[in-house]
N, C-alpha and C positions, 0 to 999 in steps of 0.2 A: 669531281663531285663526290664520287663514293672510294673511302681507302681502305683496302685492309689487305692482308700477306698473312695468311695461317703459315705455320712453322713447316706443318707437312706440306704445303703447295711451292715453299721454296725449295723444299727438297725434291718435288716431283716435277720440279723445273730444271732443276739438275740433271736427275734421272734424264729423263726424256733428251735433253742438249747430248748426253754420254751417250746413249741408246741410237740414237738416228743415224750416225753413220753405217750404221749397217742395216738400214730398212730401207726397202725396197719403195712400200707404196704407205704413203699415209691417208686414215680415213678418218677423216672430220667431221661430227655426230653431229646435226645443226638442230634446232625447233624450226622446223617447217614453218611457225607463224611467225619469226622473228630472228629469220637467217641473218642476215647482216648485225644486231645485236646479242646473239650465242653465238658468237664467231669470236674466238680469245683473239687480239692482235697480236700477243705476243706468242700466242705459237704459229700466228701463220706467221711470223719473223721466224722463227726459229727453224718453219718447214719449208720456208722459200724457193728452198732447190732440190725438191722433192715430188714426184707426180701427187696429186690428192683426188679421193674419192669423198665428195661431198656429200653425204646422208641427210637428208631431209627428213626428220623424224616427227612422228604424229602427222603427216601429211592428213589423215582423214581427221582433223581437226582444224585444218587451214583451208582459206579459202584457193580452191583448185586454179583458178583462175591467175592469181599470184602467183601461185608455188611454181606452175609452166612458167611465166618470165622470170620468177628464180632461177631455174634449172637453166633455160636458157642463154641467163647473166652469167653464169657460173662453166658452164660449157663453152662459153667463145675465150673464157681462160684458157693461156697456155699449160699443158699438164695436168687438166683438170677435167671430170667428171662429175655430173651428179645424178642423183638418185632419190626423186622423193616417193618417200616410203613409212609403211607401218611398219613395224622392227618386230612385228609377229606373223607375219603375212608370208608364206612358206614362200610363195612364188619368187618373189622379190628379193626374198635372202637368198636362193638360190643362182641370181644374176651377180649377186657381188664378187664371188671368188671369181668368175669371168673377166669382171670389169677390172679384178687386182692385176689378174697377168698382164691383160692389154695394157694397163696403164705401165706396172714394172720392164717391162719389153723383156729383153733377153738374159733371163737368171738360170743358172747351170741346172742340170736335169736331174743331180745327186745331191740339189737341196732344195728348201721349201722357200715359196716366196714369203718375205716379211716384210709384216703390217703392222704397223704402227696406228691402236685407234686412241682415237683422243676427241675432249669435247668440254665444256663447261656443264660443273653439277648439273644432276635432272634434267638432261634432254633426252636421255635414254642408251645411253653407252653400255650400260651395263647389259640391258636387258638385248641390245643387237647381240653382247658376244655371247650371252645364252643360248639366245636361238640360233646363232651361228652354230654352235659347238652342240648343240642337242640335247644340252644338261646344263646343272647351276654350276656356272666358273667362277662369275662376278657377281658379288653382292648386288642386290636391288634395293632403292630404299627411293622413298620423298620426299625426303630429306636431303640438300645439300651435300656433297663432300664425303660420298659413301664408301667410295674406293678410295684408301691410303695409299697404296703401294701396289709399284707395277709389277703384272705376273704373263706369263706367255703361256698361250692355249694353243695346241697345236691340232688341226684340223682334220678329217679325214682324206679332204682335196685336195693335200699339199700347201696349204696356208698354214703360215706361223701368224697365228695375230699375238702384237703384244697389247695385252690393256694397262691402259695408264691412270692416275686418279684426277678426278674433274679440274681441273684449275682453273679460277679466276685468275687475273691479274691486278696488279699492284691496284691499279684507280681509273676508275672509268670518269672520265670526262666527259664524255655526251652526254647530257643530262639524259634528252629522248631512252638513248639507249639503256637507262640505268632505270627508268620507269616501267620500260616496253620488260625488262627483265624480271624486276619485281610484281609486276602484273603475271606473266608465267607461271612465276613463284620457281626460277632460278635462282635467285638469290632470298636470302631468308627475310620474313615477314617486319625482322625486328634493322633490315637494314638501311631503310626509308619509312616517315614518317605513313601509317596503313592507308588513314585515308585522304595524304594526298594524292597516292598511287593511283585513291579506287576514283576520285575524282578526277585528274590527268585522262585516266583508262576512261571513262564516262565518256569526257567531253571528246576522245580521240574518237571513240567508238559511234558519237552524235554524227561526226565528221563524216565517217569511213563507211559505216551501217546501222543507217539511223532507223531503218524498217526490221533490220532485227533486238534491236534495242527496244523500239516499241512494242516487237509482239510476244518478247520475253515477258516485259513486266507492265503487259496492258496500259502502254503510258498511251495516252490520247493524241498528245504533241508534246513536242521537245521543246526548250526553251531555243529562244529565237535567234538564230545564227548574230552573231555580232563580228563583223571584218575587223580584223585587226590593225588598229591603227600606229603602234608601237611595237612590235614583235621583241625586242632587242634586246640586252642585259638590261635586267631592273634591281634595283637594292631592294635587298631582299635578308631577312637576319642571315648572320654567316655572309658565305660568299656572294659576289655576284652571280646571278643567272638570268635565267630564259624562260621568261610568263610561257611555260606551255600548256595552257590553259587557253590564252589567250590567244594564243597562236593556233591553237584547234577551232576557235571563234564561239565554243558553246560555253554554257556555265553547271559544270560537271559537278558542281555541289548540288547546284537543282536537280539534278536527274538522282543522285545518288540521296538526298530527300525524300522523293519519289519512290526508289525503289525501298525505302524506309517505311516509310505509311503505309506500301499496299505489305511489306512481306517481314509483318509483327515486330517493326519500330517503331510502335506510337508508345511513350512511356504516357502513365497518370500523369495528368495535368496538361494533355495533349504537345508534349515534348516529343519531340524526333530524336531516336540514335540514329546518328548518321555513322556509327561503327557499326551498326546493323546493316545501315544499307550497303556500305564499304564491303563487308565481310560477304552476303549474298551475290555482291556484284563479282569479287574476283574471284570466290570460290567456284560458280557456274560458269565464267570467261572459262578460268583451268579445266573444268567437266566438260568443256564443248557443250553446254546447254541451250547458248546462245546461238550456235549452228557453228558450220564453217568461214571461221574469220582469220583474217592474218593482219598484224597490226604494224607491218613495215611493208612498203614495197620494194623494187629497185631503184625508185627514184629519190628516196627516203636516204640513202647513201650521201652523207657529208661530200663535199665538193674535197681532195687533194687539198691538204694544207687549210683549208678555213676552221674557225672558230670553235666548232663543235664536231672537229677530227678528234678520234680516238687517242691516245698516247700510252706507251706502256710503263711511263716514268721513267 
């Protein structure tokens, strides 16, 4: 669905393949609301035979309810642990150097365990090895792709973490997954049309929390559930794809309408921007405005080999 290869991400796809044989534990920076799509496929290819520590980032923006059968999906993994967490939250950074040894088992006692953290743009990678390290190591930005190039921090506790910079991968084929991202606003504003995003995100959200949707933007009722009677590839300009719209069963331009009229989208001549209501809907989804939501669950996970499995090209 979505292609693109920055020049520096094929080289920190490099780095990273040269780098792992000598790391001990890998830690996986995730968005707590949309674990299974900030999850790169191609580096957990590349970490396959490696213990990982799963980070569950902005947890107190997801809804809690999800994140435990996150953590729990993610813990019946061989090798694997998770941890959802705020990445400012002293307590919780202080469980991670714990969770590195247990997971690296036996590393000699005249060197530091090494970490490997890694994550796609803006889930908060930067900002964990800050408060790990108790000082600025790693850039921070809200912007996409902030970190170029990997540097090693080395810890007071005997952790070497090395950081790495965000990587996307070649092409995301899920659609779902390529929405659920641009909604976040991992990926940049200009890399899917805005307000299909905010529409898709609308009608998911009708679906998922339709009583926090209505007490954000005082909507009265929602437009009226419609079953979807074709879910399936529809021609569509460009390639084929997946009415997910339709397959959420609401009509996510009405709502995003709506949140136009009440929050100063009415133009002269009583015209809707409906880039107003797009722009209010995702900008407060990313503020946690709307409360604690997560917009994937466990179940949400592609079937092994069907249609809208991920691919690393």
């Amino acid at each position: 669905m979505l292609g693109w290869f920055p020049g520096h991400m094929n080289k920190a796809r490099r780095q990273i393949k040269e780098a792992l044989p000598a790391i001990d534990v890998v830690i996986e920076v995730l968005d707590a609301r949309l674990p299974y799509s900030s999850a790169n496929p191609m580096l957990a290819e590349l970490t396959r035979h490696k213990p990982v520590l799963k980070i569950l980032s902005r947890a107190d923006l997801a809804d809690p309810r999800l994140t435990e059968a996150w953590c729990a999906h993610f813990d019946a993994q061989p090798n694997t642990q998770a941890l959802a967490m705020v990445t400012s939250d002293q307590r919780a950074l202080k469980k991670i150097p714990a969770l590195c040894r247990d997971l690296a088992g036996q590393v000699r006692a005249d060197r530091d365990v090494r970490v490997m953290v890694m994550g796609i743009p803006n889930v908060g990678k930067s900002t964990l090895i800050n408060n790990l390290a108790g000082r600025k190591i790693a850039k921070v930005g809200n912007e996409p792709a902030v970190t170029k190039r990997q540097q090693i921090v080395r810890l007071d506790n005997g952790i070497a973490l090395t950081d790495t910079p965000g990587v996307l991968w070649p092409k995301i084929e899920d659609q779902a997954s390529g929405y659920r991202l641009a909604a976040s606003g991992a990926i940049r504003d200009t890399a899917l049309d805005y307000l299909d995003v905010a529409t898709i995100t609308a009608a998911e959200l009708a679906r998922r929390y339709p009583e926090a949707l209505k007490a954000r933007y005082k909507l009265t009722e929602l437009p009226a559930y419609v079953a979807p009677v074709e879910v399936g590839e529809i021609e569509a300009d460009g390639p084929r794809k997946i009415d997910l719209q339709a397959l959420a069963g609401f009509d996510g331009q009405a709502i995003i309408a709506e949140i136009a009229r009440k929050r100063g989208g009415l133009k002269s001549g009583g015209v809707l921007d409906l880039h107003r209501g797009a722009e209010v809907l995702l900008h407060e989804l990313r503020d946690g405005k709307l409360g604690r939501l997560s917009l994937e669950s466990p179940e949400d996970i592609p079937a092994p080999g069907g249609p809208d499995e991920e691919k690393t090209g």
